[in-house]
C-alpha positions as CSV (number, residue, x, y, z in Angstrom):
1,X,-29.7,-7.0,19.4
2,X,-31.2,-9.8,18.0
3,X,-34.2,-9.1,15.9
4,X,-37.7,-9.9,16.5
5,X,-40.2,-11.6,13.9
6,X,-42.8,-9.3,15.0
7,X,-44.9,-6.9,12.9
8,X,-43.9,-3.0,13.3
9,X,-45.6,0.0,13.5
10,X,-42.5,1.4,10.9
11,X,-43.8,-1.8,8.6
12,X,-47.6,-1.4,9.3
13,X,-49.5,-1.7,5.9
14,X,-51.6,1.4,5.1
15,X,-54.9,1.1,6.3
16,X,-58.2,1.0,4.3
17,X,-59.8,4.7,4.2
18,X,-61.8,6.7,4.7
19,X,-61.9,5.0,8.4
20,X,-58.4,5.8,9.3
21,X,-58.5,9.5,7.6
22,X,-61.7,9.7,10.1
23,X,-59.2,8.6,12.6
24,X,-56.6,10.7,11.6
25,X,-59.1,13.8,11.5
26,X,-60.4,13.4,15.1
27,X,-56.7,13.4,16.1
28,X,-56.6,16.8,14.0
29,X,-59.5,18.1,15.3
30,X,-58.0,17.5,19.2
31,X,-59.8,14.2,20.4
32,X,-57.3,12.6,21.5
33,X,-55.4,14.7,23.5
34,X,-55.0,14.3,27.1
35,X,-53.1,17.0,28.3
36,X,-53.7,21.4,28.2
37,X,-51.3,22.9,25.4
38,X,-47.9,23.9,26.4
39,X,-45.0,26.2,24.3
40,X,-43.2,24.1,22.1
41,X,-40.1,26.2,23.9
42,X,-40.9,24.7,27.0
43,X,-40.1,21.3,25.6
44,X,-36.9,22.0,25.0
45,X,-35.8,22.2,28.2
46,X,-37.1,18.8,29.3
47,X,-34.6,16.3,29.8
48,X,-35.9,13.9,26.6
49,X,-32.1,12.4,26.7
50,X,-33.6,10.4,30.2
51,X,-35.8,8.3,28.1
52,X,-33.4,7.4,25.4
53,X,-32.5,3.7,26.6
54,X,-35.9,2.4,26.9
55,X,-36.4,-0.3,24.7
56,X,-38.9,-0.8,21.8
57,X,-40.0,-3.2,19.0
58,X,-39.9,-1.6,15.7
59,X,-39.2,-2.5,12.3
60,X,-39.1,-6.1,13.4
61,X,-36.6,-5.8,16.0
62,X,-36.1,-3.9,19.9
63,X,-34.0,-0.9,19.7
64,X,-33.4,2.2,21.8
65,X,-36.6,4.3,21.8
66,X,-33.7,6.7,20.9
67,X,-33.0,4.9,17.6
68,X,-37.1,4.9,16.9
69,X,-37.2,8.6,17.4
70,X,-34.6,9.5,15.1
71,X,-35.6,6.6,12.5
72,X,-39.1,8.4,12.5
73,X,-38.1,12.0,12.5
74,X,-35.8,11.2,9.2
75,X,-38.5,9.5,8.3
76,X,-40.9,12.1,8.5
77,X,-39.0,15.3,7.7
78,X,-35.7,14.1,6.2
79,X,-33.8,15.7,9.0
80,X,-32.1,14.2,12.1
81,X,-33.8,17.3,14.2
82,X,-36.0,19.9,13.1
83,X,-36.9,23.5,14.5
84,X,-34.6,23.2,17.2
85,X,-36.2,19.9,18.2
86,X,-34.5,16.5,19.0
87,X,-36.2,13.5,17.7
88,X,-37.3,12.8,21.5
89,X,-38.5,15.9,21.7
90,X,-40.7,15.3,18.3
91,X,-41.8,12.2,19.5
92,X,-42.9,13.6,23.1
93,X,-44.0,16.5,22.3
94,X,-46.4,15.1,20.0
95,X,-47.6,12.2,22.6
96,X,-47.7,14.7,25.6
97,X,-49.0,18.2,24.0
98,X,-50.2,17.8,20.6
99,X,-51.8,21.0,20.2
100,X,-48.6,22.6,20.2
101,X,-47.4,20.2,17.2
102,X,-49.5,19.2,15.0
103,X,-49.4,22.8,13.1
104,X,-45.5,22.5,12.7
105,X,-44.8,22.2,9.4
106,X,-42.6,18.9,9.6
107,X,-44.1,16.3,7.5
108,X,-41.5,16.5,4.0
109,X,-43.6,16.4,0.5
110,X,-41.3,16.4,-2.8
111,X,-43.9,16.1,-5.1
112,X,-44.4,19.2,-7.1
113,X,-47.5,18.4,-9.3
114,X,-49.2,17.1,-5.8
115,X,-48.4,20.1,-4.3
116,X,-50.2,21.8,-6.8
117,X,-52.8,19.2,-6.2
118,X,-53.2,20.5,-2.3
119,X,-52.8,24.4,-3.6
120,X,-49.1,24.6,-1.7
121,X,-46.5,26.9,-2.7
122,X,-44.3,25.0,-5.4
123,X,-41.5,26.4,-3.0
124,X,-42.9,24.8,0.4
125,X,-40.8,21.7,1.3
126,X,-42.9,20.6,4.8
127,X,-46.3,20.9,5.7
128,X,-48.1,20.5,8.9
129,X,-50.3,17.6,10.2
130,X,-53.4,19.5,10.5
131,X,-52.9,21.5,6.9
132,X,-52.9,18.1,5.1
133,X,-55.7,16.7,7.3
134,X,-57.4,19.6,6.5
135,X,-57.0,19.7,2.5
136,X,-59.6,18.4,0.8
137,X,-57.0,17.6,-2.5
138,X,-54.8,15.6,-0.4
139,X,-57.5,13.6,1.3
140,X,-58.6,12.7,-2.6
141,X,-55.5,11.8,-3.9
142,X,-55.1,9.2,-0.9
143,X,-58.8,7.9,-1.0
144,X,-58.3,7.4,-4.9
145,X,-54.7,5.6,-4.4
146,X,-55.8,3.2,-2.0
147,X,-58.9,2.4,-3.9
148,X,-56.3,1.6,-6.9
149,X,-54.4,-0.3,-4.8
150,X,-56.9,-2.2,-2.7
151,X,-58.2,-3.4,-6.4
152,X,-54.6,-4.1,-7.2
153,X,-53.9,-1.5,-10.1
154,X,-51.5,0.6,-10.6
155,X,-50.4,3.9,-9.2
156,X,-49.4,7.3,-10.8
157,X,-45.9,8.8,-9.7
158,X,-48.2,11.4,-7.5
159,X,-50.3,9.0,-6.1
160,X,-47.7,6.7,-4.6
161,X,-45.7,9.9,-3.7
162,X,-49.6,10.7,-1.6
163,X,-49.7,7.8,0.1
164,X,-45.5,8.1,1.2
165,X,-46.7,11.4,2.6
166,X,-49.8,10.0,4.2
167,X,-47.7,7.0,6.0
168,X,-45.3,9.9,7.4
169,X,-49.1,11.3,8.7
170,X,-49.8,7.9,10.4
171,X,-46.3,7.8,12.2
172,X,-47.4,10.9,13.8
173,X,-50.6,9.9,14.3
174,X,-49.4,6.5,16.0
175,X,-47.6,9.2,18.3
176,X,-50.3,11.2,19.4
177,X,-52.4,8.5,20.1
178,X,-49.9,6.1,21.7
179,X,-50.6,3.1,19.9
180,X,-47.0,3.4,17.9
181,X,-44.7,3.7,20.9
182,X,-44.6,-0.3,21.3
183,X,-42.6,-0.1,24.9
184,X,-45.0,-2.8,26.6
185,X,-43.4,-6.4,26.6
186,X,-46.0,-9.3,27.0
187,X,-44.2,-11.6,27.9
188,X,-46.7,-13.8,29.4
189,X,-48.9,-13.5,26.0
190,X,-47.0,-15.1,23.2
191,X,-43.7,-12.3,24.2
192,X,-45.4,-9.7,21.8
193,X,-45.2,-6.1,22.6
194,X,-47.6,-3.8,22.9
195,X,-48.3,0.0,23.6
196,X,-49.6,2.7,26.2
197,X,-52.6,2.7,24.3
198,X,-53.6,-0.7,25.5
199,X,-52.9,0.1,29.1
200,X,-56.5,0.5,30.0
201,X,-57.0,-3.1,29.2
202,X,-54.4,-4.8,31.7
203,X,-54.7,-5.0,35.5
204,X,-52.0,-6.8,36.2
205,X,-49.8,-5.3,39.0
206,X,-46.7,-4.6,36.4
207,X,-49.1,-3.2,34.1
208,X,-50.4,-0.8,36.5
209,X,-46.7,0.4,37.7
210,X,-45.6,0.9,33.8
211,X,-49.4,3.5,33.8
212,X,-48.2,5.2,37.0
213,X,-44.9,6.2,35.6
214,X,-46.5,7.0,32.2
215,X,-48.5,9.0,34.3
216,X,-45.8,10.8,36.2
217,X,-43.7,11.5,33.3
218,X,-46.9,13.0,31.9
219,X,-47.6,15.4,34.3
220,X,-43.6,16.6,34.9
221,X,-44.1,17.3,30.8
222,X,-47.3,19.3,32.0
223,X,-45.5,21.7,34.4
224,X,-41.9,21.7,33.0
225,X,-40.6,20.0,35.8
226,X,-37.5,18.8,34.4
227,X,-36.4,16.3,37.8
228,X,-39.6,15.1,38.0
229,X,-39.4,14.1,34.0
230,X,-35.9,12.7,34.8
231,X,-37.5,10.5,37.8
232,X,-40.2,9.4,35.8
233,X,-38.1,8.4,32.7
234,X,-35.9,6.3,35.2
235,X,-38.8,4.5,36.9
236,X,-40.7,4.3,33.5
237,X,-37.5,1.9,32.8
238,X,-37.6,0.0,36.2
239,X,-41.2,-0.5,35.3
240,X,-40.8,-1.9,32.2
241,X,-38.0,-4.1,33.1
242,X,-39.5,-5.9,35.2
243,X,-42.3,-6.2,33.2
244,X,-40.5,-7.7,30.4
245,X,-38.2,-9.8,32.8
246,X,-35.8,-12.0,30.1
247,X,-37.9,-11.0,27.1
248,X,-36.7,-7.2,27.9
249,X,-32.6,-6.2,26.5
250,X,-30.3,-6.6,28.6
251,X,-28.7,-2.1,29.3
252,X,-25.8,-3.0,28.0
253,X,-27.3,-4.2,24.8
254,X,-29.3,-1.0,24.6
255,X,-26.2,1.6,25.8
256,X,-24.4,0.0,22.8
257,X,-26.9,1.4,20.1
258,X,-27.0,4.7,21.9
259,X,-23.2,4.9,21.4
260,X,-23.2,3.7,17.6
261,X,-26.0,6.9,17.7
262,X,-24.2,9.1,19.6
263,X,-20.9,8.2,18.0
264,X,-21.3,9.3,14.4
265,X,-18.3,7.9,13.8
266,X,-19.0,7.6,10.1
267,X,-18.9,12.0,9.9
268,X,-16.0,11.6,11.9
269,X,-14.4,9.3,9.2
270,X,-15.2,10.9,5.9
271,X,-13.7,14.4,7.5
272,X,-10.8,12.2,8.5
273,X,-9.9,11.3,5.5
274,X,-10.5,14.3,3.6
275,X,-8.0,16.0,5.6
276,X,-5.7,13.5,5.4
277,X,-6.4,13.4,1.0
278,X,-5.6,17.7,1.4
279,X,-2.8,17.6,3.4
280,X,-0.9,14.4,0.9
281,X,-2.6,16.9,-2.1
282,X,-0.9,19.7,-1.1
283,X,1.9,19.1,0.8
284,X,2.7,15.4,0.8
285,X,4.6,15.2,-2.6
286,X,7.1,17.2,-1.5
287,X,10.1,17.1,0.6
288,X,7.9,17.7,3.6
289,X,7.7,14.2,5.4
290,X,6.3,15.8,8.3
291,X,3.0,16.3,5.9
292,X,3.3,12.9,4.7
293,X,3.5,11.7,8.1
294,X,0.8,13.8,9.5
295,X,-1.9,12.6,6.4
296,X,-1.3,9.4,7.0
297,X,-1.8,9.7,10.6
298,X,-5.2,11.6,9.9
299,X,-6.3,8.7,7.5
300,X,-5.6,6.1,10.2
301,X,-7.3,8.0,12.2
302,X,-10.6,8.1,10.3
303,X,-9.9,4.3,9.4
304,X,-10.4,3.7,13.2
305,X,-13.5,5.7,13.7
306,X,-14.8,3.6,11.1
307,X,-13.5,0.4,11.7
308,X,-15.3,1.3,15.2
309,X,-18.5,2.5,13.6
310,X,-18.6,-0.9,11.4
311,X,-18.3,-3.2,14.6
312,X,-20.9,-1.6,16.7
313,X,-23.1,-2.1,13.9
314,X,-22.5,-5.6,13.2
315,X,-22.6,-6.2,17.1
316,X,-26.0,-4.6,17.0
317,X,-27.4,-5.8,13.9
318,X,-26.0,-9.5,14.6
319,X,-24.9,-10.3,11.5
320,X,-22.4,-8.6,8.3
321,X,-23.5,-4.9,7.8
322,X,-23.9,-5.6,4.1
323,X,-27.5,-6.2,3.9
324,X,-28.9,-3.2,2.1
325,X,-27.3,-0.3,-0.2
326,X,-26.7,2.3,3.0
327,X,-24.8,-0.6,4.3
328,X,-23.1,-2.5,1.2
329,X,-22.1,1.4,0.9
330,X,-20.3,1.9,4.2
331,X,-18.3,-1.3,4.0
332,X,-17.3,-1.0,0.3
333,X,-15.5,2.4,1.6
334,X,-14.5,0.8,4.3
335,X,-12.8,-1.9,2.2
336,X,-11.3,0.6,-0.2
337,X,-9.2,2.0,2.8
338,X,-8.4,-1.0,4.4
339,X,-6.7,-2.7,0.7
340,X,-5.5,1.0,0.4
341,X,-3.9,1.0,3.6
342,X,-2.5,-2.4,3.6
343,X,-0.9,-1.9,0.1
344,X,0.8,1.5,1.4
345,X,2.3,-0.2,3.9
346,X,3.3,-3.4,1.7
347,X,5.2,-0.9,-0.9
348,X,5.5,2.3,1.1
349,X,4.4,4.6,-1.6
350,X,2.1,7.6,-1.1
351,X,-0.3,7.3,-4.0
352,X,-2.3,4.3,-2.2
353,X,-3.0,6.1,0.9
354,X,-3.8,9.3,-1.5
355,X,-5.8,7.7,-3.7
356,X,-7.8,5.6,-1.1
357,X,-8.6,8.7,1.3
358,X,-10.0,10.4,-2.1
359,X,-12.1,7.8,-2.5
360,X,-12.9,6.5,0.9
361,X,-14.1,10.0,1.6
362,X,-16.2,10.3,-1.2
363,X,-18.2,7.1,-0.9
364,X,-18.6,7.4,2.9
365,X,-19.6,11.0,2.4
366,X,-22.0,10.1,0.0
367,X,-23.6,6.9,2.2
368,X,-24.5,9.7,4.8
369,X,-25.7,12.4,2.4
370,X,-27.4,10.9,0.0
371,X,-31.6,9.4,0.9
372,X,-30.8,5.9,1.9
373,X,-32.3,4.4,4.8
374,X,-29.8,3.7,7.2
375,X,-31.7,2.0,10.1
376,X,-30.5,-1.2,11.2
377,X,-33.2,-3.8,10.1
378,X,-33.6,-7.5,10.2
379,X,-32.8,-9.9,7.3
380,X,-35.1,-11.0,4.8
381,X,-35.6,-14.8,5.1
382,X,-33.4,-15.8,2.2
383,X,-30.5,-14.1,3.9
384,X,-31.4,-15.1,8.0
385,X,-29.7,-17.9,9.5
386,X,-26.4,-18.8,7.0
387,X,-22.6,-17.3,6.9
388,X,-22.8,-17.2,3.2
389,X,-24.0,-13.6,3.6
390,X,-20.9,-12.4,4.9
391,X,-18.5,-14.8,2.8
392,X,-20.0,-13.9,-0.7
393,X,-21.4,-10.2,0.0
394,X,-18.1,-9.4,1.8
395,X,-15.8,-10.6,-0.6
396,X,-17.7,-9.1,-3.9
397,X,-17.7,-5.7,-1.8
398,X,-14.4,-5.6,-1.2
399,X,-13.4,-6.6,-5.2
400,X,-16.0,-3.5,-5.7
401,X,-13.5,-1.6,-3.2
402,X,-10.9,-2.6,-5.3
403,X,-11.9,-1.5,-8.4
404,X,-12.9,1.8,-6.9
405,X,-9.5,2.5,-5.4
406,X,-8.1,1.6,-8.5
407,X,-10.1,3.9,-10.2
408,X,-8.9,7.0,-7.9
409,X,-5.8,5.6,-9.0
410,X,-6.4,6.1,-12.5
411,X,-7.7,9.4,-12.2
412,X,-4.6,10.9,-10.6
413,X,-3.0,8.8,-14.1
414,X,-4.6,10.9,-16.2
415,X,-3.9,14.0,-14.2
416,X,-0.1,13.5,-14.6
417,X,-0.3,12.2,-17.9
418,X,-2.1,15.3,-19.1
419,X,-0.6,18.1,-16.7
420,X,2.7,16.6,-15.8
421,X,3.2,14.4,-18.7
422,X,7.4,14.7,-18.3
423,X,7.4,12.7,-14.9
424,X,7.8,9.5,-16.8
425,X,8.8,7.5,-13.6
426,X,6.2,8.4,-11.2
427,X,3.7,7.2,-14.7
428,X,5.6,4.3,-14.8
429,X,5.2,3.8,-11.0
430,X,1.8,4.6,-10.4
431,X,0.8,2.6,-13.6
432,X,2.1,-0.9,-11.6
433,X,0.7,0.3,-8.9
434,X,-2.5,0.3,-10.3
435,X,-2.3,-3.0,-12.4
436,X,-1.4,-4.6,-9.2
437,X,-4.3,-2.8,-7.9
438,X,-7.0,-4.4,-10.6
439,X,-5.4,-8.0,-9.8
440,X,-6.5,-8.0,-6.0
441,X,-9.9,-6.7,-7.2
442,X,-10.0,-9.6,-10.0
443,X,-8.9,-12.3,-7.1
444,X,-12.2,-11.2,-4.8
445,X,-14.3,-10.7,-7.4
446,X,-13.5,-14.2,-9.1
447,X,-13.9,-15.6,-5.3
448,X,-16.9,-14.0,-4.6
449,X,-18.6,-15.7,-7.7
450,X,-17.5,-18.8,-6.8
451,X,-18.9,-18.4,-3.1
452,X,-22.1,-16.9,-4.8
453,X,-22.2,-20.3,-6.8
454,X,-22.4,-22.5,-3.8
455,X,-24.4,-20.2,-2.0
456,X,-27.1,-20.2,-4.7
457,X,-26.9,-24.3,-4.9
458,X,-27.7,-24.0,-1.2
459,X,-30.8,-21.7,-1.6
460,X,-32.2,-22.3,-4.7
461,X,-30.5,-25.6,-6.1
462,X,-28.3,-24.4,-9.0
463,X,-25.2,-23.4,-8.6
464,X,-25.7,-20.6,-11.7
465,X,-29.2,-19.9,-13.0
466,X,-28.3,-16.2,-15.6
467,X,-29.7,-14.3,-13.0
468,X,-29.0,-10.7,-13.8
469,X,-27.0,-10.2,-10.9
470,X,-25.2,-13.1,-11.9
471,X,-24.7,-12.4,-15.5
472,X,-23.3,-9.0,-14.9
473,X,-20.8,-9.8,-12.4
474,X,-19.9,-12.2,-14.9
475,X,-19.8,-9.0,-17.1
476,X,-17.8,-7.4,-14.8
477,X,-15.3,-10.3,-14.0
478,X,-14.5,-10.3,-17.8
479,X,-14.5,-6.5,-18.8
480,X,-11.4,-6.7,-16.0
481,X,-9.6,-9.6,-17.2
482,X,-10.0,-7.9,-20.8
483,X,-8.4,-4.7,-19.2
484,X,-5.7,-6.6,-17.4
485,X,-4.6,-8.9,-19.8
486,X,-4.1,-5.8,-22.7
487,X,-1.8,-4.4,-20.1
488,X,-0.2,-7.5,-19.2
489,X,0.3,-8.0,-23.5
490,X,1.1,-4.9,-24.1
491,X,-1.6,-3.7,-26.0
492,X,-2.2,-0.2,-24.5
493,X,0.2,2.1,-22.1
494,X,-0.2,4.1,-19.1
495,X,-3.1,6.4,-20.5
496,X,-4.5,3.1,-21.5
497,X,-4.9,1.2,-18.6
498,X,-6.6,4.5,-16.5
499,X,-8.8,5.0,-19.2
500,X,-10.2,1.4,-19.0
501,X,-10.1,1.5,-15.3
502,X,-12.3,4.3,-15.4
503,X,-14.3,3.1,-17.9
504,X,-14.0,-0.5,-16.4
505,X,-15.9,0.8,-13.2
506,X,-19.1,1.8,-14.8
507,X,-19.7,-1.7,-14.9
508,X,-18.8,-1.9,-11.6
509,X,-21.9,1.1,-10.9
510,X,-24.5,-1.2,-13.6
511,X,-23.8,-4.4,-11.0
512,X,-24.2,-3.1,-8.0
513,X,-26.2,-0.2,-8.5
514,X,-28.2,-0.4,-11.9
515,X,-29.6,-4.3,-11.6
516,X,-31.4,-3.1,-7.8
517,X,-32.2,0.0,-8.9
518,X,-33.0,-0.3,-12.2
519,X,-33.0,-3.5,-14.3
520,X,-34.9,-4.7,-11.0
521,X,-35.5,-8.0,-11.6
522,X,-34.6,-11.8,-10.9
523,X,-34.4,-13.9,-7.9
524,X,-32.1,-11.1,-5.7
525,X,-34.9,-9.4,-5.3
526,X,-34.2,-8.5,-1.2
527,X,-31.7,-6.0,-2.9
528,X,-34.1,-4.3,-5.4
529,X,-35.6,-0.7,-4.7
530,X,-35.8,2.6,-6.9
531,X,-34.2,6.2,-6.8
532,X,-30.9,7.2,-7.3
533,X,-30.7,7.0,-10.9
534,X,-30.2,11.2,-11.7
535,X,-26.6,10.7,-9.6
536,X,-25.9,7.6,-11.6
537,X,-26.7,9.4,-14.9
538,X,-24.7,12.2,-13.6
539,X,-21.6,9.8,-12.7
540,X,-21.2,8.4,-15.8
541,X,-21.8,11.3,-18.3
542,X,-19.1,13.2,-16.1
543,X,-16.6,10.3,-16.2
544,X,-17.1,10.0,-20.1
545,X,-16.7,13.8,-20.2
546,X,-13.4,13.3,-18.0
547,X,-12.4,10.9,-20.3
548,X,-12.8,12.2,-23.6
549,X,-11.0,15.7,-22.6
550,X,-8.3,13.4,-21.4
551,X,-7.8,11.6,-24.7
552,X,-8.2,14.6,-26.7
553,X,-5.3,17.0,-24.7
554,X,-3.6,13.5,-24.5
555,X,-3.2,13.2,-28.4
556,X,-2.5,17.0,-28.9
557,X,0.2,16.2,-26.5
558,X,1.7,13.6,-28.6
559,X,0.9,14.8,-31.7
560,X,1.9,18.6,-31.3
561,X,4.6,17.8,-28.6
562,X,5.9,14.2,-29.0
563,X,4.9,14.0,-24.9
564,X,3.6,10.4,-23.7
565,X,5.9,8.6,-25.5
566,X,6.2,5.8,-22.7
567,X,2.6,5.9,-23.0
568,X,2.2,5.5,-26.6
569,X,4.4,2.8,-26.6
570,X,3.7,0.2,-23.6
571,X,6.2,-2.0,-22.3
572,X,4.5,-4.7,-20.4
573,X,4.4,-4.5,-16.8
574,X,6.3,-6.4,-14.2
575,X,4.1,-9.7,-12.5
């Protein structure tokens, strides 16, 4: 779906206080509630799934109300459901029957020392609407941040992390009073959207038929009349439709969303392959072919689900999925088992597939697990409107997926060299494997500065300014060529080269990870944001613990044993 240059309730600045806490607090207290209480059991069994297609703006482009709920209940919680609720329910139950949900403790607070702030339990991880309406601690630390801010100053670590938790509070409130469920298309006013909330102000004839289904689907809620909910849901659509005539998705655009939701074809994938990476492990080196057979199978398998996942997200999104780090992480996985793939099947060996499904797992599994946003959202204005997105982000990804395979690559290196230090021609074989493995990430890395050159002359006027995104690819493009051309001379061995691809990598995790997240500076600043930085910390020190244990058993080896010789004494490798 195209996106819409419209503002969001998901985007809507924080208000000034205290005249939204007032706002929020008569929503507390019940003043805005429309309907008697009802179990939040009941709700359950409502048919929510009926309302899934209709369409909404949010976050600058109209998704599946679907998509919204979920976006907001992660949002809110960090979970994609929560007490046996699915984000429609959340989001209806709250618009339809309040009382019932606003003392559900939902709303997610990290914060320790604001925690102890409010007087919470240390150990609490979610708190209720009405218990942080209701604290008078809270209600300072918010006052006092947006007093800072409002006079432009700066904010403490607790007071931002007060007014995160307060804009999960206005989500809520924005469904309880209506006003953030933007389902109302004007397309005769300037195409803007609006929301139920503003019902009471438009007489027109469609506007009345989108309040009588509001209304019916309101009052099947009420008495747990799941068909009547279903029929209301269905002419609530019809309503809306026509109300929006060509402004309004088109279902199919909408269905396709629901099945990239519905899909989860990115769990599928990362389970894919690490069944496919157990069953090479353990039975695949062999003389079993059937095992070999059967991994590869399972890999391809996950390489579809995510090929799959990948286009329904670009169809959606229309443009590259490689706009933010959720994304940029996704394809750089999905790149590292498409060069795996196409390599295995270019030398028929089984250490590319091995070593790609290791690391295609693990940096798919750690796009879904790990707090990134992953809602689809429009492009900044630097990035709208030119192919040079997907040119030069594409290619430096996939040189990124190269570099990473290779480094899977090197691990297993090191795990021969060390354990199995005798199989000198499976070393030998594996070490060309990944030298030729570093050269296709050198060739789209090397490319992808060259298209990040012309794409800069086009945007800014200078084809290479020492930005620091563009001084440590730089980095980055020579730390390889260093690596490949001691190989290449014959300057270090087997152990050698995995060492340096290893280390080679962490420059890999300072460009695309450390200049956004923290360096944070310079003109790509569409890409910059904060977090992250304890797993970082905690990849590199256990990589340079990996590889000191591997030098130091490696040189008791040759010292004690006379093992690694071939290692000790390179030969250099074959072009």
């Amino acid at each position: 779906m195209k996106p819409i240059s419209r503002s969001s309730p998901m985007k809507t600045p924080m208000k000034p206080l205290p005249r939204t806490l007032t706002a929020l607090l008569l929503v507390s207290l019940g003043c805005v509630v429309s309907l008697p209480a009802q179990s939040v059991k009941d709700a359950k069994q409502m048919p929510v799934e009926s309302t899934a297609g209709i369409a909404i703006l949010s976050g600058g482009r109209v998704k599946p109300l679907e998509t919204y709920a979920d976006e907001s209940l992660r949002f809110v919680s960090g979970k994609s459901s929560i007490g046996g609720n699915s984000p429609l329910q959340v989001l209806w139950g709250f618009h339809f029957d309040p009382e019932s949900y606003r003392g559900k403790a939902w709303i997610r607070m990290d914060s320790q020392e604001l925690k102890e702030l409010c007087g919470f339990s240390p150990a609490l991880r979610r708190f209720s609407f009405d218990s942080l309406m209701s604290n008078e601690g809270f209600k300072k630390v918010v006052e006092r941040a947006n007093s800072l801010r409002k006079e432009e100053k700066p904010l403490s670590a607790t007071q931002k992390d007060a007014l995160a938790v307060y804009a999960k509070m206005e989500r809520i409130a924005g469904f309880i009073e209506g006003n953030g469920l933007t389902i109302l298309p004007r397309p005769k006013e300037d195409g803007s959207w609006s929301s139920p909330a503003d019902l009471k102000t438009m007489v027109d004839p469609e506007s009345q038929a989108v309040q009588q289904s509001l209304a019916r689907l309101a009052d099947a809620w009420k008495r747990g009349d799941a068909t009547q909910f279903s029929a209301g849901a269905s002419s609530l659509a019809t309503s809306l439709q026509t109300m929006g005539g060509d402004l309004y998705p088109a279902r199919s655009e909408l269905d396709r969303e629901i099945l990239y939701n519905r899909l989860h074809a990115y769990g599928w994938a990362w389970k894919a392959y690490l069944l496919g990476f157990l069953m090479l492990l353990l039975f695949g080196f062999g003389d079993k072919v059937w095992a070999r057979r059967a991994g590869l199978v399972l890999v391809l398998i996950g390489f579809l689900f995510h090929s799959g996942g990948l286009g329904l997200r670009w169809a959606i999104a229309g443009r590259a999925p490689v706009s933010d780090m959720y994304e940029s992480l996704v394809f750089m996985s999905w790149g590292v088992m498409a060069i795996g793939i196409v390599l295995e099947f270019v030398y028929k060996t089984r250490f590319f597939v091995f070593g790609a499904s290791l690391m295609g797992f693990l940096a798919l599994m750690f796009s879904e697990h790990l707090p990134l946003d992953s809602s689809i959202n429009p492009l900044v204005p630097v990035l709208a409107h030119t192919s040079w997105l997907s040119i030069h982000v594409m290619t430096i990804m996939l040189s990124y997926s190269a570099f990473a395979l290779a480094m899977g690559l090197a691990h297993i290196v090191l795990g021969i060299q060390i354990f199995r230090p005798g199989k000198t021609l499976v070393l030998r074989e594996l070490s060309s494997l990944l030298y030729k493995t570093l050269q296709v990430g050198i060739l789209f890395l090397a490319a992808g500065i060259a298209f990040g050159a012309i794409w800069a002359n086009e945007s800014w006027g200078r084809y290479w300014g020492w930005d620091p995104k563009e001084t440590w690819s730089l980095i980055t493009f020579f730390v390889y060529m260093i690596i490949i051309h001691a190989r290449f001379a014959a300057w270090i061995g087997n152990f050698g080269l995995a060492i340096l691809s290893i280390t080679g990598f962490l420059s890999v995790v300072m460009t695309y990870y450390g200049v956004n997240y923290i360096l944070a500076s310079g003109l790509h600043s569409y890409g910059f944001s904060s977090g992250g930085m304890l797993y970082a910390v905690l990849y590199g020190v256990v990589e340079l613990a990996i590889i000191l244990g591997a030098w130091l058993r490696f040189r008791t080896a040759v010292q004690n044993k006379g093992l690694a010789r071939e290692a000790a004494v390179p030969t250099p490798p074959k072009a």
